[in-house]
N, C-alpha and C positions, 0 to 999 in steps of 0.2 A: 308206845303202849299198845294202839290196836296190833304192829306184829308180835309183839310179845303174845298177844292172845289169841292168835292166827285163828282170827273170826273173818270172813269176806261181809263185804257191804251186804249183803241180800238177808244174812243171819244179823246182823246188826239193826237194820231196821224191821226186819222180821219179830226182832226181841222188844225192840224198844214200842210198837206198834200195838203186841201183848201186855206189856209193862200199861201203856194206857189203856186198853181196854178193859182190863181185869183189873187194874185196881179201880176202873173207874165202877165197877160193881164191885167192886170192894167198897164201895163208899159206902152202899145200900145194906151190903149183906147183915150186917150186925143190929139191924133195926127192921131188916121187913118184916119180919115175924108183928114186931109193936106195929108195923102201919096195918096189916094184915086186918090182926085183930081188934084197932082202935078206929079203922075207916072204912072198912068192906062191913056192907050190911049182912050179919050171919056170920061172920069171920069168927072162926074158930082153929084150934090147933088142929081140927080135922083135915081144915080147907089147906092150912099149909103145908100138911103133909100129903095132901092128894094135889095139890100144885106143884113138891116138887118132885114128886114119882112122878108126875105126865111130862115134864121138863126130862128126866134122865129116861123116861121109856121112850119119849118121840127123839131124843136124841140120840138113845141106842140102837134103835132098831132103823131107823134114815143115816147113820154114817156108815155102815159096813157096805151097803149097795152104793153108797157114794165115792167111796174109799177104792172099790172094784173098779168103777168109772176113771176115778181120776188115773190106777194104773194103766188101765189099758190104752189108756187117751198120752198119744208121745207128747213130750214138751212140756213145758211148766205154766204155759198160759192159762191151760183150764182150772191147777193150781190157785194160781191166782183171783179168777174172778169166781171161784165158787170161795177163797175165803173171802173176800171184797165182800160177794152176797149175803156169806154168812152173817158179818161182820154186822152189816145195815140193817138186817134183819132183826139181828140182838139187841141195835142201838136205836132202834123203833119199837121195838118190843118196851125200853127203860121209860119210852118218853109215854105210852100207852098207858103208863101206870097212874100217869097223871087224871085221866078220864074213870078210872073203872072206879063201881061202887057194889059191885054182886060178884060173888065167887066164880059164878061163871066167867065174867071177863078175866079174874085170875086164873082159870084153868084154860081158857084160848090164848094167854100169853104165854103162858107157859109152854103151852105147843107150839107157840111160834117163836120163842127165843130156843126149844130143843131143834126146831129144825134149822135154826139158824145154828146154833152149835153144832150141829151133824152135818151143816156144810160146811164151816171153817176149819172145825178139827183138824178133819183128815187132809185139808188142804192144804194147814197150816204145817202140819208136822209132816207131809209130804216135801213141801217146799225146804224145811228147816234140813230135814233127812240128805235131800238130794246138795246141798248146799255146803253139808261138811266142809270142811279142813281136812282131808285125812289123818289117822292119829292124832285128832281131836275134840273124836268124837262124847266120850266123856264130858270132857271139861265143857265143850258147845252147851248140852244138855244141863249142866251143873250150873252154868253161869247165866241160862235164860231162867232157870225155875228159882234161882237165890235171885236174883234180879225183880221178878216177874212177884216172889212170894214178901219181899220185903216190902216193895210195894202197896200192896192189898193189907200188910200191918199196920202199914202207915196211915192208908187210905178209911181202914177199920174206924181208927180214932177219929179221921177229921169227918169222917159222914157220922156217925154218931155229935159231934159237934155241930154241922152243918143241919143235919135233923133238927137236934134241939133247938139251934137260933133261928132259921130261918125255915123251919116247917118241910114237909113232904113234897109238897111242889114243887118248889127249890131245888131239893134234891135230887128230883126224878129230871129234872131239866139239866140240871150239872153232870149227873151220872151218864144220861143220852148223847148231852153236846162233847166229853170226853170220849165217849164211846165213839163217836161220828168221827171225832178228831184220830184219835187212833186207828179207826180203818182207812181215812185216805194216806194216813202217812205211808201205807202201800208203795201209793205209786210213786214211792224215792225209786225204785227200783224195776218197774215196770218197763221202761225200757230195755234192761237188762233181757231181759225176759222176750223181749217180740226180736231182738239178734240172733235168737236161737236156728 
């Protein structure tokens, strides 16, 4: 099967590493709007639409100079530990949600999960890039994102479950400790990486 889908170990655990992190915010996404507005004192539909413009502006404007970085830097070490950092940064970002109770602390997590985003992106899809299979590059691409999105449908339903039965805290702890679990499974392949 894996040569049939002439995927190398590095896109493999690379996929599967994405597959837990994002679904693991797939748990939350379908209810933070209700935590938003049922636990942040002032929460309003204002607050989460100015929490996630400062999420996609600190995230757009910090990966293109990061994206620059990583090419000009040879090897794929750097790769990796800017997505590692990225990655912690996200999955400290989930668990901080536990603590906040004023829209401000929503709009500093927010900038601190985009900049976590603005470092893994580009490091992520660097890594995935350079990793090909020749002549499979298509399918590479097709089989992390069906993978990666099937996921997060799944994941949709049980955090919407996991919300209702066992509350917000719960959740924000589930959604953190998968995210953490997801970024070490990295270093399956970090050795790979220091042979260079």
């Amino acid at each position: 099967m894996i040569k049939k889908l002439a995927l190398n170990r590095i896109l493999y655990v690379l996929i599967f590493s994405d597959l837990v992190v994002i679904s693991a915010y797939g748990l939350l996404a379908p209810i933070f709007g209700i935590f938003l507005l049922e636990k942040i004192a002032g929460g309003t539909l204002v607050v989460i639409g100015i929490s996630e413009a400062i999420y996609l502006i600190s995230k757009s404007l910090i990966q293109i100079p990061v994206s620059i970085m990583i090419d000009k830097t040879p090897g794929q070490k750097i790769d990796f530990w800017l997505l590692f950092l990225g990655n912690l940064l996200m999955a400290f970002s989930l668990f901080a949600y536990i603590w906040v109770s004023l829209p401000i602390h929503i709009y500093l997590i927010s900038f601190v999960y985009g900049l976590g985003g603005a470092l893994a992106y580009p490091a992520w899809t660097g890594l995935f890039t350079r990793n090909i299979v020749e002549n499979k590059e298509s399918f590479a691409w097709s089989f992390s994102t069906t993978l990666v999105e099937l996921g997060r449908a799944g994941a949709a339903i049980v955090g919407a479950i996991i919300g209702q039965m066992l509350g917000f805290t719960w959740l924000f702890i589930i959604v953190g400790g998968l995210s953490l679990f997801g970024t070490f499974l990295l270093f399956m392949f970090y050795r790979e990486l220091t042979q260079e």
